[in-house]
Structure formats: structure tokens, C-alpha cells
N, CA, C and O atoms as CSV, one atom per row, in Angstrom:
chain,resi,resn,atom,element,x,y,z
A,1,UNK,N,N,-2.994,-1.836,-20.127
A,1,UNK,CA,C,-2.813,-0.541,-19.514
A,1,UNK,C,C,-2.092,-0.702,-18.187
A,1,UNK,O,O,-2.596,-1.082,-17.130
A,2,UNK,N,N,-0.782,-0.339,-18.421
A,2,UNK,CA,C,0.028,-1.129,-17.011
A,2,UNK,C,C,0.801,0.616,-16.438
A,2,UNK,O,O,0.697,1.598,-17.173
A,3,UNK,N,N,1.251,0.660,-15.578
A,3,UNK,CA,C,1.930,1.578,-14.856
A,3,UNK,C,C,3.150,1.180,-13.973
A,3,UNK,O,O,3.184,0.025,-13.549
A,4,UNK,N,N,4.113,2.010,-13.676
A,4,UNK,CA,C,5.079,1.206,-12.780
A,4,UNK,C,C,4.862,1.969,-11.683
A,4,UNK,O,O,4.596,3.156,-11.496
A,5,UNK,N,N,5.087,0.737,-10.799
A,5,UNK,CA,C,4.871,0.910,-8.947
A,5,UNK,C,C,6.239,0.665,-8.213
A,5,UNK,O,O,6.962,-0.166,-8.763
A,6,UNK,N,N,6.570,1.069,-7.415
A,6,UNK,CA,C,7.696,1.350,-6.455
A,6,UNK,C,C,7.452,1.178,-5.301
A,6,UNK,O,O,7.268,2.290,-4.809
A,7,UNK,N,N,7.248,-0.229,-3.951
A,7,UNK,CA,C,7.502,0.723,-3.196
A,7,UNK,C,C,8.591,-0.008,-2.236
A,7,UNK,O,O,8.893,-1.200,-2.182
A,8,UNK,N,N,9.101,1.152,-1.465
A,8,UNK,CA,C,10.273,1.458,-0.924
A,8,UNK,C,C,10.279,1.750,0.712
A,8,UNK,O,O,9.763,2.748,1.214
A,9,UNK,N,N,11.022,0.597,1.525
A,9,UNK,CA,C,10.912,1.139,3.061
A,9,UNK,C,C,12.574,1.575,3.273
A,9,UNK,O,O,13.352,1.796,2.345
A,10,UNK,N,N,12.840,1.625,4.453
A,10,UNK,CA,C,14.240,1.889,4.914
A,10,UNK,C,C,14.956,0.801,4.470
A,10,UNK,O,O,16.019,0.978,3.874
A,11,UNK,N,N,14.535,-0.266,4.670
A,11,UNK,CA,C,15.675,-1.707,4.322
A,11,UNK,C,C,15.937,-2.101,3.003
A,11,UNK,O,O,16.903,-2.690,2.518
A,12,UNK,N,N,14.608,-1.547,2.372
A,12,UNK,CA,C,14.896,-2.514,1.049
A,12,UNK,C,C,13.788,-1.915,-0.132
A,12,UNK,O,O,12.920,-1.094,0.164
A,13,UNK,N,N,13.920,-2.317,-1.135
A,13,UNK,CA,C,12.625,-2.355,-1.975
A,13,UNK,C,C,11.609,-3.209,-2.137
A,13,UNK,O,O,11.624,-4.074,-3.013
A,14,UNK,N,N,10.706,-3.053,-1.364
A,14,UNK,CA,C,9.631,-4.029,-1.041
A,14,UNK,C,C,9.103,-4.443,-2.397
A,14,UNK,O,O,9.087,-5.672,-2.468
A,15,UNK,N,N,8.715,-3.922,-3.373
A,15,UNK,CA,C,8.056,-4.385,-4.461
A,15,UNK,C,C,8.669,-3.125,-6.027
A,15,UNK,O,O,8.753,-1.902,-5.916
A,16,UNK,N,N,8.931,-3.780,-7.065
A,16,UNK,CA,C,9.057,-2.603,-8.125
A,16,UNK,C,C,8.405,-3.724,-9.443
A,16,UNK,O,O,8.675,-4.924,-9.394
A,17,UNK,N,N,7.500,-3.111,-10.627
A,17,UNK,CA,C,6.990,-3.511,-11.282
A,17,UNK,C,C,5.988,-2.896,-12.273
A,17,UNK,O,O,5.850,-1.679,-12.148
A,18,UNK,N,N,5.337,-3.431,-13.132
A,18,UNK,CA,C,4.700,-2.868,-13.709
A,18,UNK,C,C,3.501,-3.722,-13.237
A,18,UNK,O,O,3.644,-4.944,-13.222
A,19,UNK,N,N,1.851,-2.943,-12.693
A,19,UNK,CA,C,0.528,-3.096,-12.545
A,19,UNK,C,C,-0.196,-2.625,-13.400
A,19,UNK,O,O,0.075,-1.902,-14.358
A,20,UNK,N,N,-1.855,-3.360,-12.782
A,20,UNK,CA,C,-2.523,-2.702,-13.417
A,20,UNK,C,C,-3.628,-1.690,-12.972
A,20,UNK,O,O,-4.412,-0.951,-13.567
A,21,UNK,N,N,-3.326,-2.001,-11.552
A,21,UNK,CA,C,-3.921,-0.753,-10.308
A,21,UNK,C,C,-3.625,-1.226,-9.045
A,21,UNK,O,O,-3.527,-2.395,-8.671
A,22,UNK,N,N,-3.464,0.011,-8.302
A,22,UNK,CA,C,-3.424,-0.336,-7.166
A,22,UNK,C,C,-4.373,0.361,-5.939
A,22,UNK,O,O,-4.305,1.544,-5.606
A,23,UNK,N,N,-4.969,-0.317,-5.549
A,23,UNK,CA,C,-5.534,0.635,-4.347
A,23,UNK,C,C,-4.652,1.001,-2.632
A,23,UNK,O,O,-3.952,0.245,-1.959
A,24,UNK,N,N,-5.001,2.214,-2.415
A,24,UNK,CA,C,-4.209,2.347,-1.557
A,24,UNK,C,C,-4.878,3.034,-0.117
A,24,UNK,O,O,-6.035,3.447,-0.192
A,25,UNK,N,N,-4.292,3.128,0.923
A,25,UNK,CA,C,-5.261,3.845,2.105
A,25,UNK,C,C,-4.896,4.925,2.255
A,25,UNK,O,O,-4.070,5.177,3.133
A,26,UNK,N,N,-5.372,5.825,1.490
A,26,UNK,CA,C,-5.211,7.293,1.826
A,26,UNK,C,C,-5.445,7.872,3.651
A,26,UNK,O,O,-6.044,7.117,4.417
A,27,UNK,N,N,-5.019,8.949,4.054
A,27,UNK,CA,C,-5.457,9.282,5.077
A,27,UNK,C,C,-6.991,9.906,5.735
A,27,UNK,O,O,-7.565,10.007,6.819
A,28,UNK,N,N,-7.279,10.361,3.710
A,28,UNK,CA,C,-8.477,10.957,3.803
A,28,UNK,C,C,-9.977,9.230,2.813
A,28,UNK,O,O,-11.141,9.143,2.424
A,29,UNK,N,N,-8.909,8.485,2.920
A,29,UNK,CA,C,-10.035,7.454,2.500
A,29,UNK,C,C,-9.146,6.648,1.527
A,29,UNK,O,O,-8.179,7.197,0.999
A,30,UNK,N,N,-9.471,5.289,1.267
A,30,UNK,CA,C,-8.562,4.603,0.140
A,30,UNK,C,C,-8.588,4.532,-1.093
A,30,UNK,O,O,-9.680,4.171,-1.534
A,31,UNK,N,N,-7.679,4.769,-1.957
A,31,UNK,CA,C,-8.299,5.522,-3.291
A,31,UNK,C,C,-7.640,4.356,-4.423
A,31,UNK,O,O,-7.067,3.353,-3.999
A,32,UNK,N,N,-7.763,4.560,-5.553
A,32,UNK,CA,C,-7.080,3.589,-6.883
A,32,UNK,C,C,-5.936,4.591,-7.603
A,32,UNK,O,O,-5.864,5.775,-7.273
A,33,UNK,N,N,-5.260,4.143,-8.378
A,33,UNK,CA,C,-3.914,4.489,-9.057
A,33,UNK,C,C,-4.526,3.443,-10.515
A,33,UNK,O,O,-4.735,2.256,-10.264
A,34,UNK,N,N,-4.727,3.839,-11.657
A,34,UNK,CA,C,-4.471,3.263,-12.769
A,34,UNK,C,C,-3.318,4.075,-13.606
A,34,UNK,O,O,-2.543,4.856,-13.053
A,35,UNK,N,N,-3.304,3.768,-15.116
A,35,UNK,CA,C,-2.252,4.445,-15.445
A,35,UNK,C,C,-2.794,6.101,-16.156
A,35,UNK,O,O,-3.954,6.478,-16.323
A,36,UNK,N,N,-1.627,6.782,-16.440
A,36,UNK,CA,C,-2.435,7.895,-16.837
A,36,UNK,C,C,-2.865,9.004,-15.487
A,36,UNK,O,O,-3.443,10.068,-15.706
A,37,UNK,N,N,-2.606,8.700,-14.568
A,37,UNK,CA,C,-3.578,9.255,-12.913
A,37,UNK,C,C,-2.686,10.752,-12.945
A,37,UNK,O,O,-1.499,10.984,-13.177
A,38,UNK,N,N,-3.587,11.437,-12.677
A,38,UNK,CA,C,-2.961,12.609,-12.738
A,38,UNK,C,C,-1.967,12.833,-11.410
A,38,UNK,O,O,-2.057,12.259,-10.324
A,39,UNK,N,N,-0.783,14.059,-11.915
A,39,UNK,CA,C,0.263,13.862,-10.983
A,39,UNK,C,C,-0.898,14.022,-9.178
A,39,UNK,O,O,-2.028,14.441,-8.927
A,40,UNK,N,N,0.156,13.459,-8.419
A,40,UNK,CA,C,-0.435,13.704,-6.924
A,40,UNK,C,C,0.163,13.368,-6.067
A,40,UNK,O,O,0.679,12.271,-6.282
A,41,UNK,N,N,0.516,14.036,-4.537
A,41,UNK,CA,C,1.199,13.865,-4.147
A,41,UNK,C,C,0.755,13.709,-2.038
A,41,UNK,O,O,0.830,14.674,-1.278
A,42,UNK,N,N,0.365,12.360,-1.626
A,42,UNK,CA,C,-0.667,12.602,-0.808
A,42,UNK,C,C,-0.018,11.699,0.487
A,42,UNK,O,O,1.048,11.194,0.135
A,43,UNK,N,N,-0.363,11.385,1.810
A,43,UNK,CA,C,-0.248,10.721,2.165
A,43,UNK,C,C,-0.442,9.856,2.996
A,43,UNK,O,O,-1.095,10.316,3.932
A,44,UNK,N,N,-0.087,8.367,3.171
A,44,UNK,CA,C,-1.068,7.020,3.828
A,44,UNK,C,C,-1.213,6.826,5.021
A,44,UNK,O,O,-0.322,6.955,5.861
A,45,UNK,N,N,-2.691,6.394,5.292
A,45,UNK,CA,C,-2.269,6.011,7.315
A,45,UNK,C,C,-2.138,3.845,7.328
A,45,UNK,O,O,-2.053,3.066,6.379
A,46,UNK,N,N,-2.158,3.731,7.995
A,46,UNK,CA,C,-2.447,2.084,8.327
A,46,UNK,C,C,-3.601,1.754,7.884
A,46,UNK,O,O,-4.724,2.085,8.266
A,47,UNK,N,N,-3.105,0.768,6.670
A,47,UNK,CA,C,-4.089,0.118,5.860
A,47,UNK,C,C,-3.458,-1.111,4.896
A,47,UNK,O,O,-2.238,-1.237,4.790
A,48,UNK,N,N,-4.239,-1.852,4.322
A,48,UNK,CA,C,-3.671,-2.675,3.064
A,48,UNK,C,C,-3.499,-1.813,1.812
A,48,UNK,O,O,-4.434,-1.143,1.376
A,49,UNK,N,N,-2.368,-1.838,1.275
A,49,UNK,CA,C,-2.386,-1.786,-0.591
A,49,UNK,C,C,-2.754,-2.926,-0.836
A,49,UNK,O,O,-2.585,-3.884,-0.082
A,50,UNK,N,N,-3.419,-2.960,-2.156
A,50,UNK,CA,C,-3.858,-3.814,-2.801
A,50,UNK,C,C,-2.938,-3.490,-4.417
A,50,UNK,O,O,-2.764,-2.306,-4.706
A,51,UNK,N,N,-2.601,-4.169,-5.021
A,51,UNK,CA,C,-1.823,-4.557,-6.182
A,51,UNK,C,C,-2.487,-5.507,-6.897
A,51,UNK,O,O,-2.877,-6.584,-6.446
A,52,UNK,N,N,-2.663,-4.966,-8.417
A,52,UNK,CA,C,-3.304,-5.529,-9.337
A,52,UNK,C,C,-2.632,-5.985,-10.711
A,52,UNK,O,O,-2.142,-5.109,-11.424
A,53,UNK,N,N,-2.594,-7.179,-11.070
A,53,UNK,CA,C,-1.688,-7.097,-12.742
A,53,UNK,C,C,-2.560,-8.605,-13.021
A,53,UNK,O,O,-2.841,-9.606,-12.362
A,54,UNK,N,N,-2.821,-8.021,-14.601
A,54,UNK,CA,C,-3.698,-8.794,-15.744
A,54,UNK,C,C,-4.988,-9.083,-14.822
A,54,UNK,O,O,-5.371,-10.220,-14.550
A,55,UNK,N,N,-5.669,-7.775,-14.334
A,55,UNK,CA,C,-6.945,-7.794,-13.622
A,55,UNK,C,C,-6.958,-8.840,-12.269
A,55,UNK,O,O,-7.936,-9.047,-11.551
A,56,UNK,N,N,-6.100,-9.220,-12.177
A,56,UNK,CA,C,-6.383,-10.719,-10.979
A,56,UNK,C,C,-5.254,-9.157,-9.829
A,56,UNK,O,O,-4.325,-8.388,-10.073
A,57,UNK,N,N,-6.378,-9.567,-8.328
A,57,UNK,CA,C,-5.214,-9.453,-7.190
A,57,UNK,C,C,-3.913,-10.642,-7.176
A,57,UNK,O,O,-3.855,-11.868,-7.272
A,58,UNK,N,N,-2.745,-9.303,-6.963
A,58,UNK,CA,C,-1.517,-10.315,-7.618
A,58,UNK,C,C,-1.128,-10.079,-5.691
A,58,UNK,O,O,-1.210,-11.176,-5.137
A,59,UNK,N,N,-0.847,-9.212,-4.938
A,59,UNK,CA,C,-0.404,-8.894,-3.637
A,59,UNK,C,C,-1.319,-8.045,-2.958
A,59,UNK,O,O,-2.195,-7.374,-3.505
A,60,UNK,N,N,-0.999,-8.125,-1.354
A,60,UNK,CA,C,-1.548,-6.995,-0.746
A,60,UNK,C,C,-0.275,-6.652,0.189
A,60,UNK,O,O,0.597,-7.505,0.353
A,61,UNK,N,N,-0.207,-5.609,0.688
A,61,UNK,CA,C,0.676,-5.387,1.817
A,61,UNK,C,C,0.298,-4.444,3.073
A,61,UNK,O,O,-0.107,-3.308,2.829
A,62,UNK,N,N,0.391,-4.778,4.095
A,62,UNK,CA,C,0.133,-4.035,5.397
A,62,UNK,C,C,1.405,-2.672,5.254
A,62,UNK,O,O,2.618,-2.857,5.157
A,63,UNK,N,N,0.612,-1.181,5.282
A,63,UNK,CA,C,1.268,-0.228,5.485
A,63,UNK,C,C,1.249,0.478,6.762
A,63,UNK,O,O,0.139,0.685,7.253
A,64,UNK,N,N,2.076,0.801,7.258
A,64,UNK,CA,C,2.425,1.547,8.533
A,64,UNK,C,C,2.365,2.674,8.053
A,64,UNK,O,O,3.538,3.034,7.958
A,65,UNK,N,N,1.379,3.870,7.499
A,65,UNK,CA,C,1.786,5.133,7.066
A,65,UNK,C,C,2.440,4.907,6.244
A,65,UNK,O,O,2.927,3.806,5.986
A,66,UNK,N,N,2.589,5.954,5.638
A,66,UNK,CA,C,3.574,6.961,5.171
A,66,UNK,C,C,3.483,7.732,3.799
A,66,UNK,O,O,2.470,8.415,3.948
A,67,UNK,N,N,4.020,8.015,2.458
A,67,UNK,CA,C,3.562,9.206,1.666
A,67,UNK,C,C,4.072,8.340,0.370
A,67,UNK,O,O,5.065,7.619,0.275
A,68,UNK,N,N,2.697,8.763,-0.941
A,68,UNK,CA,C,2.820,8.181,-1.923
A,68,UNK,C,C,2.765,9.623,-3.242
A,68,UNK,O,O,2.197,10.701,-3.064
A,69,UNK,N,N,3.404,9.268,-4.301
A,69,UNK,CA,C,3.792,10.365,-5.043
A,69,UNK,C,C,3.510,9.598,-6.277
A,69,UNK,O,O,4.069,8.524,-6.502
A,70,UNK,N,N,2.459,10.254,-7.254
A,70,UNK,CA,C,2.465,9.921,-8.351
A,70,UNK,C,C,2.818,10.607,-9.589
A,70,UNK,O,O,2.461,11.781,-9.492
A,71,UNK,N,N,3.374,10.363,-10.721
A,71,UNK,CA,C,4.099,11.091,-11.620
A,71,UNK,C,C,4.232,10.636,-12.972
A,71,UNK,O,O,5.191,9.866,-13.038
A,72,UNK,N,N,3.788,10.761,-13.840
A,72,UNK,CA,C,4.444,10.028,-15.637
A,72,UNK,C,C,4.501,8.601,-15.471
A,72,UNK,O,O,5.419,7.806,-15.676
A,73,UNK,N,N,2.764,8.370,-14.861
A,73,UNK,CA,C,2.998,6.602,-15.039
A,73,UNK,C,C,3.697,5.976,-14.020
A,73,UNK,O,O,3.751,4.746,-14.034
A,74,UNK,N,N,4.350,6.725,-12.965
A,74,UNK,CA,C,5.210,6.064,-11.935
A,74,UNK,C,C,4.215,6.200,-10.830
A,74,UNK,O,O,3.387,7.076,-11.083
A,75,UNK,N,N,4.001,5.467,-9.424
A,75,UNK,CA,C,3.674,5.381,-8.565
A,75,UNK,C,C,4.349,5.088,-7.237
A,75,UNK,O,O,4.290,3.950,-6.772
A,76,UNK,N,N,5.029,6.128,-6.567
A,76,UNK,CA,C,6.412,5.388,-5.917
A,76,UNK,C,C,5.774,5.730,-4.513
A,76,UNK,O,O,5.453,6.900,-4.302
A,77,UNK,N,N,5.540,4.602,-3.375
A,77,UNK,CA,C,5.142,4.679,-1.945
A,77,UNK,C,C,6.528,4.218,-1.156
A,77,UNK,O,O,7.362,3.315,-1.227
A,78,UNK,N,N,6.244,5.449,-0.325
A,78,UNK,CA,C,7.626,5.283,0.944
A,78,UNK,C,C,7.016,5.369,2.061
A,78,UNK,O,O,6.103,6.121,2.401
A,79,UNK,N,N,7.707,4.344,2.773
A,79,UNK,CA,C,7.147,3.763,4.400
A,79,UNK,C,C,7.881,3.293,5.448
A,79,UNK,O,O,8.409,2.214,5.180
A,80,UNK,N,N,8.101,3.688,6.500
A,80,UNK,CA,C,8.620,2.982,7.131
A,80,UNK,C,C,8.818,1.879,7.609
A,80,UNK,O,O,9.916,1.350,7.788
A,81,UNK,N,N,7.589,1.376,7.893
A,81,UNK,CA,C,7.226,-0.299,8.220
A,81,UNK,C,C,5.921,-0.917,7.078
A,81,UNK,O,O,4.712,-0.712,7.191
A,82,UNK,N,N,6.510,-1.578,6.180
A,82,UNK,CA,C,5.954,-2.288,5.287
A,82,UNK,C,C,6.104,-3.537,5.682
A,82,UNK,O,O,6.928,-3.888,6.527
A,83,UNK,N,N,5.168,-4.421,4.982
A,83,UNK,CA,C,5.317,-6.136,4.912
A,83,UNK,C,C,4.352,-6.464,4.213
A,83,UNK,O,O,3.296,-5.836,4.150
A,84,UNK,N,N,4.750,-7.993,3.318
A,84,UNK,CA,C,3.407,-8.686,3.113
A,84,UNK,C,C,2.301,-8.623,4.316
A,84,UNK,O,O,2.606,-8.485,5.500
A,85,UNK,N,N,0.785,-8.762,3.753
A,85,UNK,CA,C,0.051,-9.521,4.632
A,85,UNK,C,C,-0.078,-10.456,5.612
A,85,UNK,O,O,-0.443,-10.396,6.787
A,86,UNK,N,N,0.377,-11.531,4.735
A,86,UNK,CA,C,0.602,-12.678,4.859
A,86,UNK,C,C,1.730,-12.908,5.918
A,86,UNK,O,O,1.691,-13.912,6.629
A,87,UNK,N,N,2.523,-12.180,6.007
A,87,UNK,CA,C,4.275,-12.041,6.870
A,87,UNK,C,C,4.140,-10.931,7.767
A,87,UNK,O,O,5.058,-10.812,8.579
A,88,UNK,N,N,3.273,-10.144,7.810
A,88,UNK,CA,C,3.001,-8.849,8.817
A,88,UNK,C,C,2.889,-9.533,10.306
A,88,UNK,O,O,2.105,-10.410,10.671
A,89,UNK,N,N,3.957,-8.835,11.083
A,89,UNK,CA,C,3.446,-9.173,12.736
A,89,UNK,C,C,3.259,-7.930,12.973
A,89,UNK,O,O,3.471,-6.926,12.294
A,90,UNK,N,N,2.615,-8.173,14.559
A,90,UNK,CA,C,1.758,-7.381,15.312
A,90,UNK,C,C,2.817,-7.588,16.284
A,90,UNK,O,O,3.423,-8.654,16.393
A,91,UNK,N,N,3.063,-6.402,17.092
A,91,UNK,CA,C,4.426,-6.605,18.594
A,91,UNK,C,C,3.082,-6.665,19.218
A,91,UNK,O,O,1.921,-6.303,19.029
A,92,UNK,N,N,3.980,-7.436,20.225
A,92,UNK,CA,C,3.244,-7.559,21.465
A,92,UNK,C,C,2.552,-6.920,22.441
A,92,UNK,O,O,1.809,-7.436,23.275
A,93,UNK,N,N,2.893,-5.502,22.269
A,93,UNK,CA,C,1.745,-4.184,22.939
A,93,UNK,C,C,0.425,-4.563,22.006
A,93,UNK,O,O,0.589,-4.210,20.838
A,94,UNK,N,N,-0.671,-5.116,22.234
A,94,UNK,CA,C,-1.725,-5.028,21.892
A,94,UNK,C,C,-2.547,-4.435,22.364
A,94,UNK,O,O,-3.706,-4.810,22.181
A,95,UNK,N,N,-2.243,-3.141,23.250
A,95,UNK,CA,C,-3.220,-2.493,23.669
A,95,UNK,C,C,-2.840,-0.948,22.718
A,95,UNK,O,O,-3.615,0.008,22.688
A,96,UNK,N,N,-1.090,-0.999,21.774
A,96,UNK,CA,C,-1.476,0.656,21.626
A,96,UNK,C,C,-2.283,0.532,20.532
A,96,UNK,O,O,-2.417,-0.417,19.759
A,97,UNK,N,N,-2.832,1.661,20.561
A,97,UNK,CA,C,-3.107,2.384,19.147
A,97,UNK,C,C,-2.892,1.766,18.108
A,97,UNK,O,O,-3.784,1.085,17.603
A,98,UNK,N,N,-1.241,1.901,17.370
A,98,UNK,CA,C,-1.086,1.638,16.184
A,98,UNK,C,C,-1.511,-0.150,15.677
A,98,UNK,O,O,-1.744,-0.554,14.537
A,99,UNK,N,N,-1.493,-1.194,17.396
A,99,UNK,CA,C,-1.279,-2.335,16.393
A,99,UNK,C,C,-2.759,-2.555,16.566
A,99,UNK,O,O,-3.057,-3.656,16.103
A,100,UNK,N,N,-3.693,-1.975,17.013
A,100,UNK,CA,C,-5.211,-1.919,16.831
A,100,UNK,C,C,-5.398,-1.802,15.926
A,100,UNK,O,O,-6.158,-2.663,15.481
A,101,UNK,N,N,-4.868,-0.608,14.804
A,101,UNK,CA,C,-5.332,0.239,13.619
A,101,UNK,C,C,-4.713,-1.646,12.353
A,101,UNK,O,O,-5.235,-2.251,11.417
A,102,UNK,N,N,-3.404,-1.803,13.174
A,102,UNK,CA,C,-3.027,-2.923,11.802
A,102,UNK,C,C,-3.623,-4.032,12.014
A,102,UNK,O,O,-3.616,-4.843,11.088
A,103,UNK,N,N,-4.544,-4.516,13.719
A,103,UNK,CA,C,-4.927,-5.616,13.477
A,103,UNK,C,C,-6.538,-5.557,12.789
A,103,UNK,O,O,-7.206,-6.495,12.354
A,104,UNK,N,N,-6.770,-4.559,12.844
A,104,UNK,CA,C,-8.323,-4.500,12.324
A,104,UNK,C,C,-7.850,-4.183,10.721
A,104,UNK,O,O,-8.661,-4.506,9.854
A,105,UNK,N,N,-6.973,-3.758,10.428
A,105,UNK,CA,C,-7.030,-3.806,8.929
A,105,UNK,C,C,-6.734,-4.800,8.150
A,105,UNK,O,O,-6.906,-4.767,6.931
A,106,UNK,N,N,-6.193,-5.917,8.877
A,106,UNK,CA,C,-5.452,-7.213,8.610
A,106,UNK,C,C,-7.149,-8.442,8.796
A,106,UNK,O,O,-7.357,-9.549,8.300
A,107,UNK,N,N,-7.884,-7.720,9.558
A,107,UNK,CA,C,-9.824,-8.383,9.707
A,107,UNK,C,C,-10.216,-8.672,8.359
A,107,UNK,O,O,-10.727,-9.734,8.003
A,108,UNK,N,N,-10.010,-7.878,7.761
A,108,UNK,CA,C,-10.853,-7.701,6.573
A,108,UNK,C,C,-9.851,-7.182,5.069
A,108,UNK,O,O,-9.239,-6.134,4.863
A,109,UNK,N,N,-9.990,-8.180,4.376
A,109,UNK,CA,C,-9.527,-7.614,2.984
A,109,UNK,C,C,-10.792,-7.368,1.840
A,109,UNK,O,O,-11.469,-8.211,1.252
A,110,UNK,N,N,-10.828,-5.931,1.769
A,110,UNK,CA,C,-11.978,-5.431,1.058
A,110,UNK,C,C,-12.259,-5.564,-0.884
A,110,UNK,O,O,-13.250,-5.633,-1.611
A,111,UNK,N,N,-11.031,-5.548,-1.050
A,111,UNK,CA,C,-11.097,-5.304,-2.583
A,111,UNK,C,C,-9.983,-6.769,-3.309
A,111,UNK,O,O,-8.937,-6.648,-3.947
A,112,UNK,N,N,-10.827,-8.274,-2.835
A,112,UNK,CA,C,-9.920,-8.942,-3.388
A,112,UNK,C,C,-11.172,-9.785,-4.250
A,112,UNK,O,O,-10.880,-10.675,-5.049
């Protein structure tokens, strides 16, 4: 039971494929995508996706915001500042806001 995922920043296409879920950080809480998900059209604050294929975590990626649209099996997330986990920096303002929100989400990976 696989679905195709998209996602897409300004530079490039960060990831395109077929999964087998993905969890994501909603604004109102982090939710799952399997296939079949009814259409929806919602969108993300600073958090990890999590990406799933043949049940094993295959990726995660640090999201900066932004809005995910689901449709006929497609799952397409657009963002401005995406990255692996693993490759995600933090700028050097460590006092605003936003790189608080990415370094505490980068603390803890919940669903691996």
C-alpha cells in the first residue's frame, strides 16, 4: 500500500517517491498520510517529517513551515527551508524564535 510523496522547496526537489506513510507536523498537531487519505489541504509549522517505505523509517527531514496538499494518492509538501536531519543547520542567532522551535525538534525523534 504505497502512495506518492513530493516534496518541493525553492531550489530543488527535495524528495519524490513512492511511501508507505508519512508523518508530518501539522500546525494544529502531527498527523500520518497513508494511501487512500482523504483529499486535504493544511498547513506545517517547524517540525520533522518522518517518511516510511516497506514499514522501516527510510528518512526524516527538518521543516521550516510551510503547506501540504493531499490528492489521488499524491502527497505534495512545499517549503521554504527544508533539509535532511542529519544535514540541517541552525544559523547562528540562537536566541530567535525560529532556531529554538528547530533545535528542540531536532532533541527528539518521536516516531522512529
Amino acid at each position: 500500500m504505497v502512495f506518492t510523496l513530493e516534496i518541493v522547496s525553492p531550489q530543488k526537489i527535495e524528495f519524490s517517491g513512492e511511501i508507505d506513510l508519512c508523518i508530518l507536523p501539522g500546525t494544529e498537531g502531527d498527523f500520518g498520510v497513508l494511501k487512500n487519505h482523504m483529499p486535504f489541504l493544511t498547513s506545517l509549522r517547524i517540525g520533522i517529517a518522518y517518511l516510511y517505505i516497506n514499514k522501516k523509517l527510510h528518512q526524516t527531514y527538518l521543516i521550516n513551515g510551510g503547506i501540504v496538499e493531499i490528492s489521488n494518492n499524491k502527497c505534495t509538501i512545499l517549503s521554504e527551508d527544508i533539509s535532511l536531519t542529519k544535514e540541517a543547520k541552525i544559523d547562528k542567532d540562537l536566541d530567535s524564535p525560529i532556531n529554538k522551535d528547530k533545535i528542540k525538534a531536532l532533541e527528539n525523534l518521536y516516531y522512529t
